[in-house]
C-alpha positions in Angstrom: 147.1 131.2 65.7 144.3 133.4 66.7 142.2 135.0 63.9 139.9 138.0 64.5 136.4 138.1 62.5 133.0 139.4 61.5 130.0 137.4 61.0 128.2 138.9 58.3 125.2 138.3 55.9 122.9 139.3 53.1 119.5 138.7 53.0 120.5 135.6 54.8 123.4 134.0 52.9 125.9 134.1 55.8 129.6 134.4 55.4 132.7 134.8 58.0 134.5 137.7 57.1 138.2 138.0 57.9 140.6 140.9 57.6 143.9 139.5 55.7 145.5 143.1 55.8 145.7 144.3 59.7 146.7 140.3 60.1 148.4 137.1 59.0 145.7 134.5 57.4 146.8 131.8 55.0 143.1 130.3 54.3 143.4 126.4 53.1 140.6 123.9 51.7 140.1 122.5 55.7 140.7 125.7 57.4 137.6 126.9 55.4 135.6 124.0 55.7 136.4 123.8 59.6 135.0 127.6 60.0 132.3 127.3 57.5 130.9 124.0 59.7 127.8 124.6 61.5 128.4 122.2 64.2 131.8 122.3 64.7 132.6 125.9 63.1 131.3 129.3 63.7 129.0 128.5 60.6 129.0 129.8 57.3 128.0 129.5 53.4 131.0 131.2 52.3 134.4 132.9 54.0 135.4 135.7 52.7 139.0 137.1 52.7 139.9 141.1 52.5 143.6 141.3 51.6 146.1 144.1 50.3 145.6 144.2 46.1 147.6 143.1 43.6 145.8 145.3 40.8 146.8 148.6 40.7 143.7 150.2 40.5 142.0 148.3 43.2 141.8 149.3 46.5 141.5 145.8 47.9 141.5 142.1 46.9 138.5 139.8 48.2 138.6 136.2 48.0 135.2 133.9 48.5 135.4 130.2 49.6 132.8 128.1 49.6 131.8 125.5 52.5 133.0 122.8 51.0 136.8 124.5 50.9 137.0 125.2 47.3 137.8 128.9 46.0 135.2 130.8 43.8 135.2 133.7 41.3 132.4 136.4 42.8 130.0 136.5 45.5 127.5 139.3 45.2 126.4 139.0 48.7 129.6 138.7 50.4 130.3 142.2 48.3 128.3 144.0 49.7 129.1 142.4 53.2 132.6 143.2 52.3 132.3 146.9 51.7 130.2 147.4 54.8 133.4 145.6 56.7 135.6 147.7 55.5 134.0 150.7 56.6 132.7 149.3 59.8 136.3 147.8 60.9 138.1 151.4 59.6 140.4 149.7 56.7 139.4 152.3 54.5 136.7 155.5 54.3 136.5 155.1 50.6 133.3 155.2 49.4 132.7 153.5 46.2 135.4 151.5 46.7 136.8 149.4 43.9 137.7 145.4 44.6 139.6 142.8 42.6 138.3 139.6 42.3 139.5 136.4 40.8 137.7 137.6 36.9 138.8 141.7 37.3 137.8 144.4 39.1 134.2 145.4 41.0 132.8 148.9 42.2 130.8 148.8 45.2 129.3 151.9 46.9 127.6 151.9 50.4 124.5 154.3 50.1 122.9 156.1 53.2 120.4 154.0 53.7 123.2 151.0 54.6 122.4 149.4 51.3 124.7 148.4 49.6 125.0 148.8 45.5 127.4 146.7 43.7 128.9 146.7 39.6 129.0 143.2 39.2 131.4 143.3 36.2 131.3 141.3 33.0 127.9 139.6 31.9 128.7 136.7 29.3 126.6 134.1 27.7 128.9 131.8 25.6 128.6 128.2 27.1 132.8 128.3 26.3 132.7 131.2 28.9 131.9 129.0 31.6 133.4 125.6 30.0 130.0 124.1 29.7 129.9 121.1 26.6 127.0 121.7 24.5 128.2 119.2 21.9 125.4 117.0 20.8 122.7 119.1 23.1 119.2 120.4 21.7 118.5 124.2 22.2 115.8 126.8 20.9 115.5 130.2 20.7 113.6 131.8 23.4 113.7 135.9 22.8 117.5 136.9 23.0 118.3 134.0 24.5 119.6 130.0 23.9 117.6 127.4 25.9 119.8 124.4 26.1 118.0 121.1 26.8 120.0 119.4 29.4 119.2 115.6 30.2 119.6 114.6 34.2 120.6 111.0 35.5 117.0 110.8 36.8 115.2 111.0 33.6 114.7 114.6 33.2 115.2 117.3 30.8 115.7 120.9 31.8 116.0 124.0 29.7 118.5 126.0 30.8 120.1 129.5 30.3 123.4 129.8 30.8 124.7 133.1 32.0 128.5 133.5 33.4 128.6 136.9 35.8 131.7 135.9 36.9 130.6 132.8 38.6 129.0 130.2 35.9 125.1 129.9 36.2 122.3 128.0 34.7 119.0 129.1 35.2 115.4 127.5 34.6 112.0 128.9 35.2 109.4 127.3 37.7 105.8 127.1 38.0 106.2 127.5 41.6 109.6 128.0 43.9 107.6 126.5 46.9 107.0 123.0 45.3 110.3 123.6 42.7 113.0 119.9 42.8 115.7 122.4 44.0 117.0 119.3 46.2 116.6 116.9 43.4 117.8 118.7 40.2 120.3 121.2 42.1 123.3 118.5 42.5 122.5 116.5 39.5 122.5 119.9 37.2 125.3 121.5 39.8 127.6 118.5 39.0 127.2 117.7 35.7 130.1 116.4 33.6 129.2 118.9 31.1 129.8 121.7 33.3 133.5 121.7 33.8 133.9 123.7 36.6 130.6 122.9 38.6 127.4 125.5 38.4 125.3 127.4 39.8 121.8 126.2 39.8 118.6 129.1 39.7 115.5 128.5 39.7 113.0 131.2 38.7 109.3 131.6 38.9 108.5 134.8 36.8 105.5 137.1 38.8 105.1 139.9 36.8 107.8 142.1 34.5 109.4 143.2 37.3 109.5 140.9 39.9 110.3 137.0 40.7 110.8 134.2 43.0 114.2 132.9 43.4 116.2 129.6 45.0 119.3 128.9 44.4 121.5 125.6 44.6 125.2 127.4 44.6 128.2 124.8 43.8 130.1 123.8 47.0 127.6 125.1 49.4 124.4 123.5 48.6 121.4 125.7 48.5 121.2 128.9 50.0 118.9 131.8 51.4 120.5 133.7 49.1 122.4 134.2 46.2 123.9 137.7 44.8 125.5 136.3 41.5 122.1 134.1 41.3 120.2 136.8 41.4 121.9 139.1 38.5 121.7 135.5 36.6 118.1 135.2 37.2 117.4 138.5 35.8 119.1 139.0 33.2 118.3 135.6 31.7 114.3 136.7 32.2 115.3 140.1 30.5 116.9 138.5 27.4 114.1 135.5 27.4 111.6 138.2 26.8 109.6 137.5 30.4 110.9 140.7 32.6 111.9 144.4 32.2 114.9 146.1 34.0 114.9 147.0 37.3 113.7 143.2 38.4 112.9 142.9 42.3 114.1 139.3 43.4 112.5 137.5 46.3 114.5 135.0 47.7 114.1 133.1 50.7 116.7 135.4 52.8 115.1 139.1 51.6 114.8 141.2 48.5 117.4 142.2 46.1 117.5 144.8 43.4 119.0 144.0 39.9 118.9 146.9 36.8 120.5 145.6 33.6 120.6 147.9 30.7 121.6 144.8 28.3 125.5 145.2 29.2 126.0 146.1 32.9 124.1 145.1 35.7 123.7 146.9 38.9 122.4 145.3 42.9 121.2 146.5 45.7 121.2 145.3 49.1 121.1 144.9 52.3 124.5 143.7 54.3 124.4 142.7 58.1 127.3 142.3 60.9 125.7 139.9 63.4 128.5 139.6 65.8 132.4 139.6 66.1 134.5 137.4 67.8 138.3 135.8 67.9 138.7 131.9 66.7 142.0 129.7 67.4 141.6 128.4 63.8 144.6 125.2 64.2 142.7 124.4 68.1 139.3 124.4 65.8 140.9 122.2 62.7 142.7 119.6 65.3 139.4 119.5 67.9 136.8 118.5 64.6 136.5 114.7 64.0 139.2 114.5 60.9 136.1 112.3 59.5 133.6 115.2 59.6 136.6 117.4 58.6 137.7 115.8 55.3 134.3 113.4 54.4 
């Protein structure tokens, strides 16, 4: 079974983008993990999945799985990757185009410049929004916003906001992102008991009003370039702590994104790259990867 492809990033968080409309693909847990491997696979942090809709008013369905197999909410990279593939593989002229995802619906629009701008739906800040347990846990107030003290099987303590933009995210500030335990903290916070369904893990050194330093430790993939979702997270937890000002330019490690938040939606800009195409036999690629390296 041959599938047809686009790789694809944004600002460096990489994804494999398949069309699910033009042809067959029934993604599973190892087919993902066998494409997503960067020895054995064409490499990727995330595949992502264009299919017909099942909303009415959307005009596609996207679907984002992380290395690691597992199926997530949102990607805001992989958006705007998936607008500009699209357009660039002719499933649609529309321009903004609306997308469902697993939490609603999204509007993306592809500006001249070949940025993409993406909607990035519902912003929510209740810890039961994102199934995080914050029985017995400390907190303060900080601005608009509720620090929870988190305690970490290595003997530290984190304050965290929690911000769920589709995907759930917890995000700390750093004196510095060079020196920053993104390796150390990132699993221990990203697996936590307390957060039921995993997290996403920012961490955030503030520059100036308008401007910060980002990494990212996503859930199933391990840290990142980049992270769309992260980003938005990152921001709008500064905005409400009182440190930044809408529109906030993130550095990450990939490139720049731009988030605006007026204290209900939130708006990013882009970049999104096609770096090559090809055609992948994906059962020849699951059967010829070690069934060891496959399924660890």
């Amino acid at each position: 079974m041959k599938w047809r492809f686009s790789k694809m990033h944004g600002v460096g968080n990489d994804f494999v983008v398949l069309d699910g409309v033009r042809q067959s693909i029934q993604m599973t847990p190892e087919r993902a993990r066998a494409i997503a491997h960067r020895q054995f696979g064409i490499g990727a942090d995330q595949i992502l999945l264009v299919e017909e809709p099942t909303h009415p008013e959307a005009h596609f369905r996207y679907r984002i799985f992380n290395s690691d197999g597992s199926e997530v909410e949102h990607c805001g990279n992989g958006a705007r990757c998936f607008v500009r593939f699209v357009h660039e593989q002719k499933l649609s002229g529309r321009n903004p185009l609306k997308a469902e995802i697993a939490t609603g619906l999204i509007t993306l629009n592809e500006r001249e410049d070949q940025t993409v701008t993406v909607e990035m739906g519902q912003t929510r800040f209740a810890p039961a929004d994102i199934a995080f347990d914050t029985e017995g846990l400390a907190s303060s107030t900080m601005g608009h916003d509720t620090l929870w003290k988190l305690p970490l099987n290595n003997g530290d303590t984190v304050d965290l906001s929690i911000v769920g933009i589709s995907n759930p995210h917890a995000v700390q500030t750093v004196e510095d992102v060079t020196t920053a335990p993104v390796a150390e903290q990132g699993p221990l916070i990203e697996s936590n008991p307390r957060f039921k369904n995993r997290v996403n893990v920012g961490f955030m050194q503030v520059l100036n009003k308008n401007e910060i330093n980002l990494r990212v430790y996503e859930r199933g993939a391990g840290e990142t370039l980049a992270c769309g979702t992260g980003a938005c997270a990152a921001a709008v937890a500064g905005i409400r702590r009182g440190l930044l000002e809408s529109p906030v330019l993130v550095h990450t490690r990939g490139g720049d994104l731009r988030i605006s938040y007026d204290g209900q939606s939130i708006e990013m800009t882009g970049p999104a790259t096609t770096v090559f195409e090809g055609e992948i036999d994906i059962d020849a690629l699951v059967n010829a990867i070690p069934k060891q390296v496959l399924n660890p």
